[in-house]
DSSP file (Angstrom, degrees, kcal/mol; ACC not computed):
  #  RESIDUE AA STRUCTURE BP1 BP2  ACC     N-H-->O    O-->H-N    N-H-->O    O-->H-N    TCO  KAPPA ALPHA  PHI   PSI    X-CA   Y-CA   Z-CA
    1    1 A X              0   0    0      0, 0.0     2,-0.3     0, 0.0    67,-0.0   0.000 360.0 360.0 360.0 143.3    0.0    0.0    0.0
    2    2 A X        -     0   0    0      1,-0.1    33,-0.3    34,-0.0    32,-0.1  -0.872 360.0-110.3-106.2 137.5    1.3    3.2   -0.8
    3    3 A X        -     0   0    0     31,-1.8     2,-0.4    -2,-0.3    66,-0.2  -0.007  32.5-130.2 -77.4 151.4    1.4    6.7    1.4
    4    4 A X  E     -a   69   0A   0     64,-8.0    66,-1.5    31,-0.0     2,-0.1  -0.921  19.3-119.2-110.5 150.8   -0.7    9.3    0.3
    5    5 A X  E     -a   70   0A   0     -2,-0.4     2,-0.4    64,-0.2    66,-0.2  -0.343  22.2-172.4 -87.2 142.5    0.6   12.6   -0.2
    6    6 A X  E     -a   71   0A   0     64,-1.9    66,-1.0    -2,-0.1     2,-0.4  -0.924  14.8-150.5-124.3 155.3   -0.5   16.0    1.6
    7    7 A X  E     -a   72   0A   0     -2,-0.4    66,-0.1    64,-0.2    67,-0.1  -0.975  13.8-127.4-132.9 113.5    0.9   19.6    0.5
    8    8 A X     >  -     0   0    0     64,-1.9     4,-0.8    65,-0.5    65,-0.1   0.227  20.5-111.1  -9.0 158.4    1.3   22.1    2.4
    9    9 A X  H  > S+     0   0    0      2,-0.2     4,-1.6     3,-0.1     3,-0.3   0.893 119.8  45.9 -66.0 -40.2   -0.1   25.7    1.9
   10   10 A X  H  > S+     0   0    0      1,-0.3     4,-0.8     2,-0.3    -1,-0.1   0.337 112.8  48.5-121.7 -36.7    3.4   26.8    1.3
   11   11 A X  H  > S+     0   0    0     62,-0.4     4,-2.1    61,-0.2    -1,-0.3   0.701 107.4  50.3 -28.4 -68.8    4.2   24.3   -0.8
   12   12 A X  H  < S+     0   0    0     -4,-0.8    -2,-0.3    -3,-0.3    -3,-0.1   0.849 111.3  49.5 -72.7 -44.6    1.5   24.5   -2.8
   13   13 A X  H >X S+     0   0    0     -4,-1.6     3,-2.9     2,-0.2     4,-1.3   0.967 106.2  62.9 -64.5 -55.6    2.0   28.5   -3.4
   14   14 A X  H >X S+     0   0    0     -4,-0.8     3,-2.9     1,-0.3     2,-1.7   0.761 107.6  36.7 -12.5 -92.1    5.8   27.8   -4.2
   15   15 A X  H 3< S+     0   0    0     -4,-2.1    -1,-0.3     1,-0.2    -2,-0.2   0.264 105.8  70.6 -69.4  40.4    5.2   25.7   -7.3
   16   16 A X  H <4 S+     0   0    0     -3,-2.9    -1,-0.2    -2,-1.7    -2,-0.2   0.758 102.7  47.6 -75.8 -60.9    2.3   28.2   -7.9
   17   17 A X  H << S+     0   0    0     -3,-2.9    -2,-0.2    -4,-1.3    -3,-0.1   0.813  98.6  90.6 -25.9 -70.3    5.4   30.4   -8.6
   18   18 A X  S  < S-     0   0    0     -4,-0.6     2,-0.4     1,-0.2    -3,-0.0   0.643  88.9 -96.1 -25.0 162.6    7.4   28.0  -10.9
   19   19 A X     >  -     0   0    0      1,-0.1     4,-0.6     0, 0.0     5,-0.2  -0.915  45.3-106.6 -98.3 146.9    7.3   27.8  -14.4
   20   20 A X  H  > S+     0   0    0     -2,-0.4     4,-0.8     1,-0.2    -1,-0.1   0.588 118.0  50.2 -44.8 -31.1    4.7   24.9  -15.5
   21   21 A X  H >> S+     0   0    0      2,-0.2     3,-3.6     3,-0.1     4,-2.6   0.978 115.9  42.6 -71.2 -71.4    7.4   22.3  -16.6
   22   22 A X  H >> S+     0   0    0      1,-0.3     3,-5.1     2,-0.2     4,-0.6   0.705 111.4  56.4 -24.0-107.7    9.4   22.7  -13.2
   23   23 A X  H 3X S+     0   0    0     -4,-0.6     4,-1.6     1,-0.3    -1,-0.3   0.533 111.8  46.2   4.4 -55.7    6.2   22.7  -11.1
   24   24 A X  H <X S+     0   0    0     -3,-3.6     4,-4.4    -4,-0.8    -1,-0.3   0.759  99.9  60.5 -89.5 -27.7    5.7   19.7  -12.6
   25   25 A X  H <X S+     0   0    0     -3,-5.1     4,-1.4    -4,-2.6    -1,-0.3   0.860 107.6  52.2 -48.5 -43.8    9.0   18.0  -12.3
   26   26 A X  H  X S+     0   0    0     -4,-0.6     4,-2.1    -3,-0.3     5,-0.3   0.741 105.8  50.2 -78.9 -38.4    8.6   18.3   -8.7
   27   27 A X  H  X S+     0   0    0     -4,-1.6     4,-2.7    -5,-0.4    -1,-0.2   0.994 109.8  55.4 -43.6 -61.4    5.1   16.8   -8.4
   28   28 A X  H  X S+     0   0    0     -4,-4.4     4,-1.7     1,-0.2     3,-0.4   0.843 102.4  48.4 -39.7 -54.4    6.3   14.3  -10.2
   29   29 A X  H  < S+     0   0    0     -4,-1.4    -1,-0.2     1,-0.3    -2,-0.2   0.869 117.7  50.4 -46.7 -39.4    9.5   13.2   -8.0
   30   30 A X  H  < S+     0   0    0     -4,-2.1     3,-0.4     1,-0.2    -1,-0.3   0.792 101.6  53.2-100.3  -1.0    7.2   13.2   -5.3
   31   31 A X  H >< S+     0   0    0     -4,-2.7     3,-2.8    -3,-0.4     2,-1.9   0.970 108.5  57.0 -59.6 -71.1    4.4   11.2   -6.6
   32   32 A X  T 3< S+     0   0    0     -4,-1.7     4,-0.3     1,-0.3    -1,-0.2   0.278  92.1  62.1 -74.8  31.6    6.9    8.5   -7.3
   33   33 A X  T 3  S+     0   0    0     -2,-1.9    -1,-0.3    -3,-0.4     6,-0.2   0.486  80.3 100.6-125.3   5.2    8.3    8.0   -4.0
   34   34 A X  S <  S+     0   0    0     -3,-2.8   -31,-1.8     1,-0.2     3,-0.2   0.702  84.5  44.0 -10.1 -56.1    4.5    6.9   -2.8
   35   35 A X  S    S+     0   0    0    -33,-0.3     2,-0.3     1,-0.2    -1,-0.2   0.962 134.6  11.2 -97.0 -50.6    5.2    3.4   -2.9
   36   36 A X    >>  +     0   0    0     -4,-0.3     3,-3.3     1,-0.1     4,-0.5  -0.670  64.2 170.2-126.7  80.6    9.1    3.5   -0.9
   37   37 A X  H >> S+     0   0    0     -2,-0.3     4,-1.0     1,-0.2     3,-0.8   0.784  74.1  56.4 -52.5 -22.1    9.6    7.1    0.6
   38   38 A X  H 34 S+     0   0    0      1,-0.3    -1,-0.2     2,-0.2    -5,-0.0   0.281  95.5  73.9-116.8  23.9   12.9    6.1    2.7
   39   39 A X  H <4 S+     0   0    0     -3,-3.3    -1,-0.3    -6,-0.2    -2,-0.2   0.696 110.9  17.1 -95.0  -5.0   14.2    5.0   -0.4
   40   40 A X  H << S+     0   0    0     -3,-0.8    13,-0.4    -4,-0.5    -2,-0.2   0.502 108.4 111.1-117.6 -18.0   15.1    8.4   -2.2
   41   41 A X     <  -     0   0    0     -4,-1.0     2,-0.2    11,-0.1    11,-0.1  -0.412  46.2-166.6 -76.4 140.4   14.8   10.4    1.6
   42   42 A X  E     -B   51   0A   0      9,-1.1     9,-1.1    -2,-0.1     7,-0.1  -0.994  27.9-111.9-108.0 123.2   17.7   12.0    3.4
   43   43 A X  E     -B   50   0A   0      7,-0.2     2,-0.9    -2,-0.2     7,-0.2  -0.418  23.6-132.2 -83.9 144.7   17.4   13.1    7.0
   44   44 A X    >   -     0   0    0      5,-4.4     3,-1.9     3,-0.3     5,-0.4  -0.844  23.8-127.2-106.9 101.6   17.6   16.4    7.2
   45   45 A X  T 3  S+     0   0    0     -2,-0.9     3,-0.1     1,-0.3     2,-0.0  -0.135  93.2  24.0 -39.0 124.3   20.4   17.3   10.3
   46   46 A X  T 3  S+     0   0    0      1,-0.1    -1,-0.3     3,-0.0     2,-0.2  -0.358 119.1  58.7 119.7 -46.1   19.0   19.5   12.8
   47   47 A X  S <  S-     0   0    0     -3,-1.9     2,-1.9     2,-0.2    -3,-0.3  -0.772  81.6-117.1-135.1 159.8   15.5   18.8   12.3
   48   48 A X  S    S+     0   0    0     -2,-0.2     2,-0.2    -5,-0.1    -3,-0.1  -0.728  80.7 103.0-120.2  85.1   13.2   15.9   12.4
   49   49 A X        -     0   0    0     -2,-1.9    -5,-4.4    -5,-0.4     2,-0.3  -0.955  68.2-115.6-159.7 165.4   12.4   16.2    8.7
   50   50 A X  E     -BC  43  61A   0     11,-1.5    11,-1.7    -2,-0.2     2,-0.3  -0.592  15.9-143.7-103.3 155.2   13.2   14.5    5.5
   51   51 A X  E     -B   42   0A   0     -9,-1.1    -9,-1.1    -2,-0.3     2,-0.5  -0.951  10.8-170.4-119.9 144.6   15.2   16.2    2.3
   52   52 A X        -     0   0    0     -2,-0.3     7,-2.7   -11,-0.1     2,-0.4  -0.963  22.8-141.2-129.5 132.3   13.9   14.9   -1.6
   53   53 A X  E     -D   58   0A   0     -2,-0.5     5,-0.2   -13,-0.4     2,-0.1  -0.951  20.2-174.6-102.6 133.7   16.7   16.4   -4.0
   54   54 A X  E >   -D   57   0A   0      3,-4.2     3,-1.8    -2,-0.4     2,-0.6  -0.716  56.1 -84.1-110.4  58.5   14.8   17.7   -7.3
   55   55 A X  T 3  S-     0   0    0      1,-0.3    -1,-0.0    -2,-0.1     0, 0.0  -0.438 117.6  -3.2  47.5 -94.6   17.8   18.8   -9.5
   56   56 A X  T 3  S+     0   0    0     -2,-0.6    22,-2.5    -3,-0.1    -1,-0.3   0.676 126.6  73.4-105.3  -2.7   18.2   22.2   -8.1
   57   57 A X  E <   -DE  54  77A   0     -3,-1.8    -3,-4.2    20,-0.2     2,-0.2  -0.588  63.3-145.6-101.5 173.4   15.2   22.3   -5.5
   58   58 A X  E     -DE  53  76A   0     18,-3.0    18,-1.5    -2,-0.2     2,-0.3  -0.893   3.7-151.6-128.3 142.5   14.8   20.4   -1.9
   59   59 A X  E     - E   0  75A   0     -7,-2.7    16,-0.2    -2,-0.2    -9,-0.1  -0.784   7.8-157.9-136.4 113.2   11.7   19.2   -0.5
   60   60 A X  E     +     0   0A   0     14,-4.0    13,-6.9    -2,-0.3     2,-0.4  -0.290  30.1 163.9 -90.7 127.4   11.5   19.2    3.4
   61   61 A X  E     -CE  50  72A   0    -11,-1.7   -11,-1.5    11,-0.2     2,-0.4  -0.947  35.5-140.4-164.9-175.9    9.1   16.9    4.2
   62   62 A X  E     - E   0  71A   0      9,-2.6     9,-2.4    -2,-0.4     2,-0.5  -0.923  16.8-157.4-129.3 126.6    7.8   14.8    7.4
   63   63 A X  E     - E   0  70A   0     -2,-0.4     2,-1.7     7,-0.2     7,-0.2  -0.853   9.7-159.9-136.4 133.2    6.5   11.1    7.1
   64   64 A X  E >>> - E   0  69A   0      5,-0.7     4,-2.3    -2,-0.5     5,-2.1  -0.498   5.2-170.1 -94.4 110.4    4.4    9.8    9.4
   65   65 A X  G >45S+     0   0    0     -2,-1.7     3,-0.8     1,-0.2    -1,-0.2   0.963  84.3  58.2 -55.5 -54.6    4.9    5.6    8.9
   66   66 A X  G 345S+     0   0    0      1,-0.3    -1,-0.2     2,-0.1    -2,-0.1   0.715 120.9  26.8 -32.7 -46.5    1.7    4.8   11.3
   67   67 A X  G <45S-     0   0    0     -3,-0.9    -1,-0.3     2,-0.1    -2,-0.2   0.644 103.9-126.2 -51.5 -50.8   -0.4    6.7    9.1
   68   68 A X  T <<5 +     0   0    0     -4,-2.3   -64,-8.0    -3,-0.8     2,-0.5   0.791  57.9 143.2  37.5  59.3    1.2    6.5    5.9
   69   69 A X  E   < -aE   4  64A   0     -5,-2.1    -5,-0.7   -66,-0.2     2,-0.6  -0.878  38.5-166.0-101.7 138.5    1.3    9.8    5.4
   70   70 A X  E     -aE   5  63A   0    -66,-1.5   -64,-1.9    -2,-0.5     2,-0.4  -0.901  12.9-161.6-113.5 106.9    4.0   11.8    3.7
   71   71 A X  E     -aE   6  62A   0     -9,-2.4    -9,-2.6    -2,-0.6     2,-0.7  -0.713   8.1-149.5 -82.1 135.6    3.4   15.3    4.5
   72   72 A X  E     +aE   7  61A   0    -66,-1.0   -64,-1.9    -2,-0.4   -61,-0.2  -0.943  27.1 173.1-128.0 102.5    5.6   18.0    1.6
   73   73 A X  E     +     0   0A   0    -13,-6.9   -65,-0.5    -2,-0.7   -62,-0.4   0.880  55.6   0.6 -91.3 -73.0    6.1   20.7    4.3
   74   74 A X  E     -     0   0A   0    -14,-0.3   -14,-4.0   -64,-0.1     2,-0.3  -0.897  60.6-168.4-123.2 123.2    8.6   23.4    2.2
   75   75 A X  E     + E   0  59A   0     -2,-0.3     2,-0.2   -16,-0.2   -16,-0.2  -0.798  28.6 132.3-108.3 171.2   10.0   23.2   -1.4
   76   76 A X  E     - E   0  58A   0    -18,-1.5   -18,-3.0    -2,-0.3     5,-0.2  -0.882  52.3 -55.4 162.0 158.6   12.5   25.4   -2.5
   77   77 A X  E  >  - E   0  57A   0     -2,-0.2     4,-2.2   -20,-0.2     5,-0.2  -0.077  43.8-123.0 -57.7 151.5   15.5   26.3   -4.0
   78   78 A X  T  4 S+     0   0    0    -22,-2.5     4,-0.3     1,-0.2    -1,-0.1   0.770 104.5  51.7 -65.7 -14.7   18.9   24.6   -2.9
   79   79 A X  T  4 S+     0   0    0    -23,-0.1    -1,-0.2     1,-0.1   -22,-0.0   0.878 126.7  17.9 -70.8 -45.7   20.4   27.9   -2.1
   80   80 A X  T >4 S+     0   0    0     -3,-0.2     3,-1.0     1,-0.1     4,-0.5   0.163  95.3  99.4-138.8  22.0   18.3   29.2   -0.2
   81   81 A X  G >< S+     0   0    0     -4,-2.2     3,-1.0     1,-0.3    -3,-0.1   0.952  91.7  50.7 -65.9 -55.5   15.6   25.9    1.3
   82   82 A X  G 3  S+     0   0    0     -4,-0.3    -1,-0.3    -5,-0.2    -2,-0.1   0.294  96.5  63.2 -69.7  16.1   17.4   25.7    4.6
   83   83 A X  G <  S+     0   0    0     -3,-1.0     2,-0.4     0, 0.0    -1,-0.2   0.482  84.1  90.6-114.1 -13.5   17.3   29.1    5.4
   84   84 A X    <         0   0    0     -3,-1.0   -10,-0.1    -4,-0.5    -3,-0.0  -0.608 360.0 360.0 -94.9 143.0   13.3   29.3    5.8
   85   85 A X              0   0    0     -2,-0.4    -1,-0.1    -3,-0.0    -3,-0.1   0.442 360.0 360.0 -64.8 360.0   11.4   28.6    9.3
């Protein structure tokens, strides 16, 4: 069974931003990690969250196994993804 996804507001406005292909790149990556999240996941030091590399974006996100939820807290660029609260 596969986790189901949730998006942030924050998230969501981000690839609002994007241009459509990008936006969409990102969906994708994080569609396809549905079925084995903690294969493509990195723990993200400091914070009890997970890191998805998207070419040049990160996507901090939290998964809760009981549930099988993957929550997609903050995307963003690599420069500047760890610097937002």
């Amino acid at each position: 069974m596969d986790y189901a996804i949730r998006w942030s507001k924050k998230a969501e406005k981000f690839l609002e931003k994007l241009p459509p292909d990008t936006a969409s790149r990102i969906a994708h990556k994080v569609d396809s990690i549905a079925a084995d999240p903690f294969h493509f996941l990195e723990h993200y030091e400091g914070e009890n969250y997970f890191k998805l590399r998207i070419g040049d974006y990160r996507a901090l996100i939290d998964v809760d196994t009981s549930l099988r939820v993957i929550d997609v807290r903050i995307v963003g660029h690599r420069r500047n993804i760890y610097l937002k609260d």
